[in-house]
N, C-alpha and C positions, 0 to 999 in steps of 0.2 A: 504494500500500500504506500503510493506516496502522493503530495497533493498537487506537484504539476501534475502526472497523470491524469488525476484527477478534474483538473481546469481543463485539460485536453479535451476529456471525456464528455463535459458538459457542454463545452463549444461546439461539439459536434455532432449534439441532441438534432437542433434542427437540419441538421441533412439527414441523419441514419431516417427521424421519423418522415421525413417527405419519400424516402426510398421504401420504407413500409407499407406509405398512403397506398403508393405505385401499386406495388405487391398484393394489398387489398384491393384494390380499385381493378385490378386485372382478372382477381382473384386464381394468381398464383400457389395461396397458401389453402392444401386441402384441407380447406374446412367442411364440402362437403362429403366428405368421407366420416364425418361424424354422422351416427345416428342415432337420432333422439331417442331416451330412455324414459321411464318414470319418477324416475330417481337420477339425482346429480350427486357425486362429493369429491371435491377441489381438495386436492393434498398441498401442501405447501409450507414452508419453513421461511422465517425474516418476509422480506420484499415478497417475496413470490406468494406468502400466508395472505400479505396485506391484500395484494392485488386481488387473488384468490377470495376473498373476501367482498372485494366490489362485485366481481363477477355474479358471485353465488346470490348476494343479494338483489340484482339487477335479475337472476333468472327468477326468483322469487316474486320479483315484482309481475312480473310475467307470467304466474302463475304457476309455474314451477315447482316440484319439491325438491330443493336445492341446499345443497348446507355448506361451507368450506371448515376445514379442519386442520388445524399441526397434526404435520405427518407423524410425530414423534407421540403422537395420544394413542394410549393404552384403551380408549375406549371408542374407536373406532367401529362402523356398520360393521355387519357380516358381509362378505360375498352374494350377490344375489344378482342372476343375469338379466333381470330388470333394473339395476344402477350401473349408470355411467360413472367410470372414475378418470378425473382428469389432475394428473399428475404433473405439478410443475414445477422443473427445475429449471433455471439459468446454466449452469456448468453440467445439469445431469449425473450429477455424482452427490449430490447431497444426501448424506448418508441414510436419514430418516425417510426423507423421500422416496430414495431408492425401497428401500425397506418394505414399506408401505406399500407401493408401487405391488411390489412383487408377491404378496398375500392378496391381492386382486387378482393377477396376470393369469389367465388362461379360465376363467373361474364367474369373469364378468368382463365388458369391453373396458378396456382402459387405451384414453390419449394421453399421449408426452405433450406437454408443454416446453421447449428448452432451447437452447441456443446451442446446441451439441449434439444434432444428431448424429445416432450411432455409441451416445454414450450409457451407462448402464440403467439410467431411466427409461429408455427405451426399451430394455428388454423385455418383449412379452406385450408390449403395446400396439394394438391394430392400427393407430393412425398416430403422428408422430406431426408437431407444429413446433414451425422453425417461429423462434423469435426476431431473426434478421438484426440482431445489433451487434455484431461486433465485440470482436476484445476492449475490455475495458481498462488500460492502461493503468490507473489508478488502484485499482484495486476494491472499489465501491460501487454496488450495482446503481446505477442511473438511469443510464439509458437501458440498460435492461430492465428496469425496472418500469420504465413507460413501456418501453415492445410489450413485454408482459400485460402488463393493464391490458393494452388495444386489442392485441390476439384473445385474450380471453373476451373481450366486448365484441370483440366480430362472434367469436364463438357463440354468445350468447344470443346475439343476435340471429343466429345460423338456428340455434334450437329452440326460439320462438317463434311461431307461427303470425305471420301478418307485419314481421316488425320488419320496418324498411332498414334496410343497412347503412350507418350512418357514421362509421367509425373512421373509413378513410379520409372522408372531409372532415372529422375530427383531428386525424394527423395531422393534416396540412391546415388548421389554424392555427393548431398547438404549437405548430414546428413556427412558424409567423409570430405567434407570443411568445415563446422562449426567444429568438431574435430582438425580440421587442426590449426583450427585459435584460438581455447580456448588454445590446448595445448600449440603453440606458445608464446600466450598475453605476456608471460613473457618480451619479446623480443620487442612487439611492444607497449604497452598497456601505460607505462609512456608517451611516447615520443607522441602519437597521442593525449592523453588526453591534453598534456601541450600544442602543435600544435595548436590543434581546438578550446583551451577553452580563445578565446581574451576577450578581457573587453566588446567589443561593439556584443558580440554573433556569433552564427554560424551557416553559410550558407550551404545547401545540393545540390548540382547539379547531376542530372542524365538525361539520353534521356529519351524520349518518352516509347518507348518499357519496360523500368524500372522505370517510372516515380515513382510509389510506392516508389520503395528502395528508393528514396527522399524521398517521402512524410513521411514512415513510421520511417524514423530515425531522422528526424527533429524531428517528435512527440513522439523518446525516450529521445531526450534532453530534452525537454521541459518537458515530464512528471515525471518524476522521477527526475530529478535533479535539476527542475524548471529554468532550461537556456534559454534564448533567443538563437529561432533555427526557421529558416523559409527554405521554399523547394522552388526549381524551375526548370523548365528542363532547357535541355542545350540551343537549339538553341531560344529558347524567352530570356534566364538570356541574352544575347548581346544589348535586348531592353530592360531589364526592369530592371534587375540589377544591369550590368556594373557600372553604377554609384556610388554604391558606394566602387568601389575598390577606389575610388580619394578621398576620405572624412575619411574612415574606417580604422579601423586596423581589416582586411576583411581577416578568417579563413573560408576557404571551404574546406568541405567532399565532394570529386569529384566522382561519378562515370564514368566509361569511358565507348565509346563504340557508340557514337552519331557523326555523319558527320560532327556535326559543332564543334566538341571539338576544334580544330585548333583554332579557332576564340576566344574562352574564352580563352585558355591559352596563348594566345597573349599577352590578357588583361591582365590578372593575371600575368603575368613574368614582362610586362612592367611598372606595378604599385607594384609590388614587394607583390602579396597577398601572404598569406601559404596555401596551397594545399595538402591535403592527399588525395592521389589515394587507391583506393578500387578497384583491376582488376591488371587491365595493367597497367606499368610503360607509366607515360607522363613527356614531356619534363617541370620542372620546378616546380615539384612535391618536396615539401620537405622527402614526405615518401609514399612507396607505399608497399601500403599489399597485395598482391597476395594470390590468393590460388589457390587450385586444382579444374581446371573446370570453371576457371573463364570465360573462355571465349564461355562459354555456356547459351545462354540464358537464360534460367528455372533453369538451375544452381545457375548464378546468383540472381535471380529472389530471392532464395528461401534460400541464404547465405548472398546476400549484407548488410544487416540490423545488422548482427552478430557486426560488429566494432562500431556503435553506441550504442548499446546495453550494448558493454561492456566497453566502455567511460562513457556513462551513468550513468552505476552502478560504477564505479570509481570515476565520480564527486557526485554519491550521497552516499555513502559511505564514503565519505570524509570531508559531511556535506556543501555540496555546497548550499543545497536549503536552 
């Protein structure tokens, strides 16, 4: 792991994901080779859990009976050749995964998710989806971690009925707002670092629907820079968090976009937190980074992570860890 690579990595989000769009838009990647089950369950470990996560919830919404699960849980379905299992690893060696993987193979259909094919996630899997991102020089998944989101959303897309497919003009905004927001940095990238980086660590709030972009940017603080960084959606952080905006000198990276925003920044104005908005300006917001398409779901989806990212690599660059 190191944190050039890593800047490397991220500057060159917006090409790998316009060469995805492509890929989708061509429909290169056999997704119809999946075929629909009664049952869905998304295996996945770190990033790939998180993503796995959107996906399964988005099949749900759809009507689905959908779950995502750590491959590494002891309390896993049984086998049953009415559940689809969809297995995803980035390098296809992730140990749990693999694991997992392979107590389905042959017994129920199971897809690879990975950027490795031919690697031991694969083994025993009827249909196999490339993530198309590239080595990650850094050592921190990024850009594999948005490939992941979009294939698993075409996927979902693919196993619901009547839904139009909307994920490669999803790429190619996202890859427009990441552009947006690198060329910017200049502008914003002091000011958010100094914001978010308090003594006692930093908080990620997103909804539901993007519950990842928390997950996934807490886990860039933390890995590369070695910060104290924990995630939580919105409407639970009112039970579970709130607390300690009274104790803390409490820095949140806010996503917006959740019913119950109102309620947190209640909290947060009347206890005097700092708040960076990522989307839409909120009331009380010390800084708020907008970009283009924010207010796009799968947009979002597949940009939000970009401002941790490059906080990230600014506090590890700077020798934070």
């Amino acid at each position: 792991m190191n944190p050039d690579g890593f800047l490397a990595d991220i500057e060159t989000i917006p090409r790998t994901l316009m060469g995805l769009a492509e890929s989708l838009a061509a429909q290169s990647l056999p997704l119809d080779q999946v075929l629909a089950a009664p049952s869905v369950l998304l295996l996945g470990m770190g990033s790939s859990g998180y993503a796995a996560g959107v996906a399964a919830a988005r099949l749900r919404s759809n009507g689905y009976s959908a779950v995502a699960e750590l491959a590494s849980s002891e309390l896993l379905p049984p086998p049953h050749p009415d559940l689809l299992v969809i297995a995803v690893s980035t390098s296809g060696e992730s140990a749990e995964t693999v694991a997992a993987a392979r107590r389905y193979a042959g017994r129920c259909p199971v897809v690879a998710v990975t950027d490795a094919p031919g690697s031991a996630v694969t083994e025993g899997a009827q249909t196999v989806l490339p993530l198309l991102a590239g080595p990650e020089s850094g050592g921190v998944a990024c850009r594999s971690y948005r490939h992941t989101l979009a294939v698993l959303l075409a996927l979902a897309d693919r196993l619901s009925p009547g839904t139009a497919p909307t994920v490669a003009d999803a790429c190619r905004r996202a890859a427009d707002a990441t552009t947006d927001l690198l060329d910017r940095r200049g502008s914003w990238l002091n000011d958010a670092s100094e914001l978010l980086g308090g003594p006692n660590g930093t908080w990620v709030v997103g909804p539901a629907a993007r519950l990842a972009s928390a997950q996934q940017s807490a886990l860039m603080l933390r890995e590369g820079p070695r910060r104290g960084a924990q995630s939580c959606e919105t409407g639970d952080w009112s039970h579970v968090d709130v607390y300690l905006t009274k104790t803390l000198d409490y820095r949140m990276l806010f996503f917006p976009g959740s019913p119950y925003d109102d309620e947190l920044l209640r909290w947060t104005a009347d206890r005097r937190s700092v708040v960076v908005s990522v989307g839409a300006a909120v009331a009380g917001a010390q800084l708020t980074l907008g970009y283009p398409g924010d207010d796009n779901r799968d947009v979002a989806l597949l940009t939000d992570t970009t401002v941790a990212e490059l906080v990230a690599h600014h506090w590890w660059a700077a020798g934070s860890n």
